[in-house]
N, C-alpha and C positions, 0 to 999 in steps of 0.2 A: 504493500500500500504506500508507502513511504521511498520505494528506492528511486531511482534511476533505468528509466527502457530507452531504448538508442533503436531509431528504426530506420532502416533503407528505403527507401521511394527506388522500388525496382523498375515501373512501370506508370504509365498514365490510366487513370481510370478507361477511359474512353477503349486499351486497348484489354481491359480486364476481362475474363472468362464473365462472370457478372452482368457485367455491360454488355456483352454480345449476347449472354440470355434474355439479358431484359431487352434486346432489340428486336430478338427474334420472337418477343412475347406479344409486342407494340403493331409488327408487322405482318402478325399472323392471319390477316387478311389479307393482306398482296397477292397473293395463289388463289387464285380460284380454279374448283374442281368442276370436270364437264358437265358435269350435272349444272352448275351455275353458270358457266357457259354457255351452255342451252338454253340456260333460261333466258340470259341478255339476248342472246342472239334470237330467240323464239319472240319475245316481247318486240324485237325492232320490226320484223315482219309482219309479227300477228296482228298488231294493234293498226296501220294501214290497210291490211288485209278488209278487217273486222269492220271498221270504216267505210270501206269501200263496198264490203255487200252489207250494211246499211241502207247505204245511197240507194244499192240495187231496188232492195224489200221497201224502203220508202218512195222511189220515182219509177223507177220502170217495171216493176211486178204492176203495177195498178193502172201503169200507164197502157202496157201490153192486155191489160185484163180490161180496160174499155176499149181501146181499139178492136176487141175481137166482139166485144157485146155490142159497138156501135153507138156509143153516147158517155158525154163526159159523166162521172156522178164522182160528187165531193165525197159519201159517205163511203166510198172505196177507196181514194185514198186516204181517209179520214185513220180506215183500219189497217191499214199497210203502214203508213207512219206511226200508228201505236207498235206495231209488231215490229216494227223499226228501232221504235224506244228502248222495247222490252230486249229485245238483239241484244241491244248496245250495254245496256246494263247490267244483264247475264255475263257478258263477255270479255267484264273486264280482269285484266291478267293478275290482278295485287293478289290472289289467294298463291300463284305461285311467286313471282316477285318479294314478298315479302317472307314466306313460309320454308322457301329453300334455303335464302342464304342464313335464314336463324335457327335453322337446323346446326347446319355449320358450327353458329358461333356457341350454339348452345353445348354441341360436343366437344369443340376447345376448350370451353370453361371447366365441361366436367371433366376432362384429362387435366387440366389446370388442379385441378382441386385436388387431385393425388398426387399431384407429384410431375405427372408427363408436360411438359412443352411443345404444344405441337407448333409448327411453322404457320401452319395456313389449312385449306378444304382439301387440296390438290395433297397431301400428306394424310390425312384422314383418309382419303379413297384409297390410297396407296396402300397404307397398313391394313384396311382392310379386304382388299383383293388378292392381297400377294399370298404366294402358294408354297414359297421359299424361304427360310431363314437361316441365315447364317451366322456365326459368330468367331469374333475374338477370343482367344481363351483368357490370357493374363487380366485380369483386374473386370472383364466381362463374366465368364464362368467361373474365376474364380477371385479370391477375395481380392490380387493383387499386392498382398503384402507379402516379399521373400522374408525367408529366414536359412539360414545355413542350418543343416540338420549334421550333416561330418564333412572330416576333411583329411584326405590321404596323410599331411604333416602339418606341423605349424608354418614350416614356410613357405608350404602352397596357400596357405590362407592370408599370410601378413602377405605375400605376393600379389593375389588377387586382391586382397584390399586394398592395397595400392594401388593398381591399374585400374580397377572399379571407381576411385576417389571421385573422377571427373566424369563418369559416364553418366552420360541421361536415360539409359535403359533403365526398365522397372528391373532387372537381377541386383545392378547396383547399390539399392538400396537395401539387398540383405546385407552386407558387409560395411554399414552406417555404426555398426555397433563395435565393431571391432577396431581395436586401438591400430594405429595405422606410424608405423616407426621408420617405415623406406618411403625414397621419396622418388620417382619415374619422372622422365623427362618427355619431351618428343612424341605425347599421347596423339594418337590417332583410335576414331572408333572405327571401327568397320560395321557398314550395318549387315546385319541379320548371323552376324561372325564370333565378334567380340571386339578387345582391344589391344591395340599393337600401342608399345611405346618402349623404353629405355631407363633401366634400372644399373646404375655403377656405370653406365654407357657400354653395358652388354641388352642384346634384344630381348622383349619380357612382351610375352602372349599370353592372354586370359580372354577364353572364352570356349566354345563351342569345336567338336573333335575336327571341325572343315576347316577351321583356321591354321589348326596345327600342322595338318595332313596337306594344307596348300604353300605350308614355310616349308617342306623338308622335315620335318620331326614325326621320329618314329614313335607312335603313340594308340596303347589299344584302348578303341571303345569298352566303359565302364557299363555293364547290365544293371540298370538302378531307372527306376519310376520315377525319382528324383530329378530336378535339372543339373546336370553336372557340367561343372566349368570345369577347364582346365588349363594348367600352368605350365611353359614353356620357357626357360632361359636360358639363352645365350644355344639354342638351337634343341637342346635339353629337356627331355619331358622332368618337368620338378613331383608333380602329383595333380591333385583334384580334388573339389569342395563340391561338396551335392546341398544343394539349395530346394526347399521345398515351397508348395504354393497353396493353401487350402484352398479347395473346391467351398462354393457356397452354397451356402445350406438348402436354398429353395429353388438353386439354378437347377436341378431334375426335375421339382413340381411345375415349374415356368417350363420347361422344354414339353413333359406332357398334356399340358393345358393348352401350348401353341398349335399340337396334335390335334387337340379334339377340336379346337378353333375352325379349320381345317386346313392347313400348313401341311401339306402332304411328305416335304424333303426337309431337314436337317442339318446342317453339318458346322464344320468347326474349322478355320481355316489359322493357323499357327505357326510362329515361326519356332517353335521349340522341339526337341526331340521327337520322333514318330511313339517311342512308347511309353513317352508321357504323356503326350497327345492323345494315343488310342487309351489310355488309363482313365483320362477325361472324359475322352468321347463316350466308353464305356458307360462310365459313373453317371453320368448326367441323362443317357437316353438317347443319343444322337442318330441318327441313320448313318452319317459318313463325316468324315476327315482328312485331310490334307494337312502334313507336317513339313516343318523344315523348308519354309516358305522365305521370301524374299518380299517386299513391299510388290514388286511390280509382278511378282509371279501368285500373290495373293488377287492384285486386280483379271489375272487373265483366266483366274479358277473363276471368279466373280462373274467374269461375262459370261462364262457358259454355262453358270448354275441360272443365269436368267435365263437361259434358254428353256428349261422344265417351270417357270411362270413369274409372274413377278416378286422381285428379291429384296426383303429384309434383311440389310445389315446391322448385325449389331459389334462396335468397337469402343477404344477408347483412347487408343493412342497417336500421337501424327502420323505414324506408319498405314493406320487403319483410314486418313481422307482420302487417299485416291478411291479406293474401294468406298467409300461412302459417297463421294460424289458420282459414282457408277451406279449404286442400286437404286433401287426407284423404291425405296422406303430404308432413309437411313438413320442409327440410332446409336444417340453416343449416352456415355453416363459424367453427369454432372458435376459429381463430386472427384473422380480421377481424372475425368476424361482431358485431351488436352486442349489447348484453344483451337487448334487446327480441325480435329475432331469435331467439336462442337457446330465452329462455324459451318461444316461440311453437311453437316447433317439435318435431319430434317424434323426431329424427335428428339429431345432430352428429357431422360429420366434425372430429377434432381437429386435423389438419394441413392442414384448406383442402384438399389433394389430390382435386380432382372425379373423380379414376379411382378413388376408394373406392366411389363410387356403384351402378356398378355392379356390384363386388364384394360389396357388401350384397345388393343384389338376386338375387344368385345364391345368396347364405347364406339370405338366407328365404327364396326358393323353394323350394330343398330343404329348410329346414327344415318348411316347412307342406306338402310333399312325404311329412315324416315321419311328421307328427302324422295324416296321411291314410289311410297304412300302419297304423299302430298302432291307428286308431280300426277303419278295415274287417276288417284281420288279427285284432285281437281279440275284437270281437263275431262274424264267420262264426265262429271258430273253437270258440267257446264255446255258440256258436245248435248245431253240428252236434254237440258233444260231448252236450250237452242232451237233446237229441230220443235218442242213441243208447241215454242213463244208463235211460233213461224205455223205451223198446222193447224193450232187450234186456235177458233175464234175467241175472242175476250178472253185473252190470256190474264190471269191476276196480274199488273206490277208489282203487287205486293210479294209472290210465289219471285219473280224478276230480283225485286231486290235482297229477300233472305237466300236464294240460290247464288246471289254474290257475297255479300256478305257474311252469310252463316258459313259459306263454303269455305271463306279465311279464315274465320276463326275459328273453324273445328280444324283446319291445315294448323294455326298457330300453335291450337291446343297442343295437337300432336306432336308439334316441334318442341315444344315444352317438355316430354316424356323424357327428353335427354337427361334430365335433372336424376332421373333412377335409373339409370343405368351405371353398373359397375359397382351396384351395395354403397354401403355407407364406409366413407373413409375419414381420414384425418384431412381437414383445412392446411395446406403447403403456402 
């Protein structure tokens, strides 16, 4: 209470993880989905249209209908111009116009209110058509926090502490706790490898058995579940530290729940060993796997899982943007995830929690559910009143105006049912 805090200004507000939520919170309307598209586009047509056989049913229906009787008479068109009225009042488009895109906002809110971020409508339709989901392992399926579990000697570990010191890979951060006594030079990361740098200004490699096996260094793969790093000096296998990752707790109930959703394919695409990877894959439920991946060789598995329907990314790290700016529903987590990540995506879970996922996809299904309702319910209903204004004599206005009217607001009503979808949760 009393001491002294000393704080760094790393960054500008404006470029903070924060700021780019709250922006993509703001402009979560910019996207609009086809369904809203349709309707802009449907309204700029319709409503000329609708105007125009007006005219028709008001001048030339009566006008044709006395030329053929032979004499003018006012009380025909007297009743063409009421049927005219009545047209026009049935006809107008506010039960869609108004009812679709608050469908929309009504779904954002209730993904807002657990936790989800969604961008806009055009990411709601996404999430809920898509037939694919993919995911990140580290810090997606599983908690993201390493820890070293052993290690071949102490100076493969104070080794790899060293070379890990400056690395921005999540492995790095198991080796935070250990006291770090060497000091390396000349750090390079290699991505998806490890790290190359210079310890006494002999060569010192810490990372993954493709790094060692691509210096020269005779080095056998370790049989362990674990991630195993390994240490190379001065051309020298030194040893190896196995790092582990817990799996999270409800990342298997979220994969079977994105199943029964109807998500027909699964998989897990990682750059970490293959039978840690398949230990995961296993654990959590997955259909399939791809390990030992590369950022660009993660995007080319990416484009041909779209191919079997549209693809749900889930990531969290800057390795994981390309791949998110490819799938057509992409989703990072808020609390690890990186800025790159976020920006890229289309969906932020704010509390990491991967059982939001599927509780989103059940908010947009229903909600694109709703906007389906609304869209069919209000055109039959206004097609049938139409035809009836136009056939029968002394049509009510009164039946004219509750068939527009009530037609909104029982559309509004039902756009309101957003509000229970997804059970009751905690206010984010």
């Amino acid at each position: 209470m009393s001491g002294v805090i000393q704080a760094e200004v790393i960054r500008r507000y404006s470029d903070s993880a924060v700021s780019k939520i709250l922006e993509l919170v703001e402009n979560s309307t910019a996207k609009k989905s086809k369904p809203e598209k349709f309707i802009s586009k449907f309204a700029k047509y319709y409503t000329p249209l609708v105007c125009l056989a007006a005219v028709i049913v008001a001048a030339l229906v009566p006008t044709v209908i006395c030329a053929v009787s032979g004499g003018f008479g006012w009380p025909v068109y007297r009743d063409w111009i009421y049927k005219a009225l009545n047209f026009l009042v049935i006809s107008c488009p506010c039960a869609l116009v108004i009812s679709v895109p608050l469908s929309y906002f009504g779904g954002i809110g209730r993904c807002a209110k657990f936790g989800i971020l969604v961008k806009g409508s055009t990411c709601i339709d996404a999430l809920a058509l898509a037939k694919v989901a993919a995911f990140d392992k580290t810090g997606t399926l599983t908690e993201g926090t390493f820890e070293v579990v052993s290690s071949s000697s102490k100076q493969a570990l104070e080794l790899a502490a060293a070379a890990e010191k400056y690395s921005s890979h999540p492995i790095a951060a198991a080796f935070k706790k250990i006291a770090v006594t060497a000091e390396v030079t000349d750090i390079e990361e290699v991505a998806g490898k490890g790290v190359k740098c210079k310890f006494e200004g002999k060569p010192l490699l810490c990372g993954n058995i493709k790094l060692l096996l691509e210096n020269a260094v005779e080095c056998e793969p370790r049989d362990s579940l674990s991630t195993v790093v390994y240490v190379a000096l001065d051309g020298k296998f030194v040893g190896f530290v196995e790092i582990d990752d817990k799996i999270k707790t409800d990342a298997a109930q979220a994969i079977a729940e994105l199943k029964g959703s109807g998500v027909e394919y699964t998989a897990m695409l990682t750059g970490d060993r293959r039978e840690r990877a398949q230990a995961v894959a296993n654990s959590v439920g997955l259909d399939g796997f791809d390990a030992e991946l590369l950022p660009d060789e993660k995007l080319r598995i990416a484009e041909s899982l779209k191919q079997r329907g549209k693809l749900i990314y889930v990531g969290d790290g800057i390795n994981d943007a390309p791949v998110m700016t490819a799938a057509d529903c992409a989703v990072s987590m808020g609390k690890v995830g990186s800025d790159a990540a976020i920006e890229a995506s289309d969906i932020v879970l704010v509390s990491d929690n991967i059982n939001l996922l599927p509780k989103g996809r059940k908010i947009a299904k229903g909600t694109r559910r709703l906007v389906i309702e609304n869209i069919v319910g209000s055109l039959l209903v206004k097609a049938v009143i139409m035809a009836l204004s136009v056939a029968i004599a002394d049509f009510p206005l009164i039946v004219s105006v509750v068939a527009d009217v009530g037609v909104m607001l029982l559309a509004v009503l039902n756009s309101l049912r957003t509000n229970l979808m997804g059970g009751s949760g905690k206010k984010h």
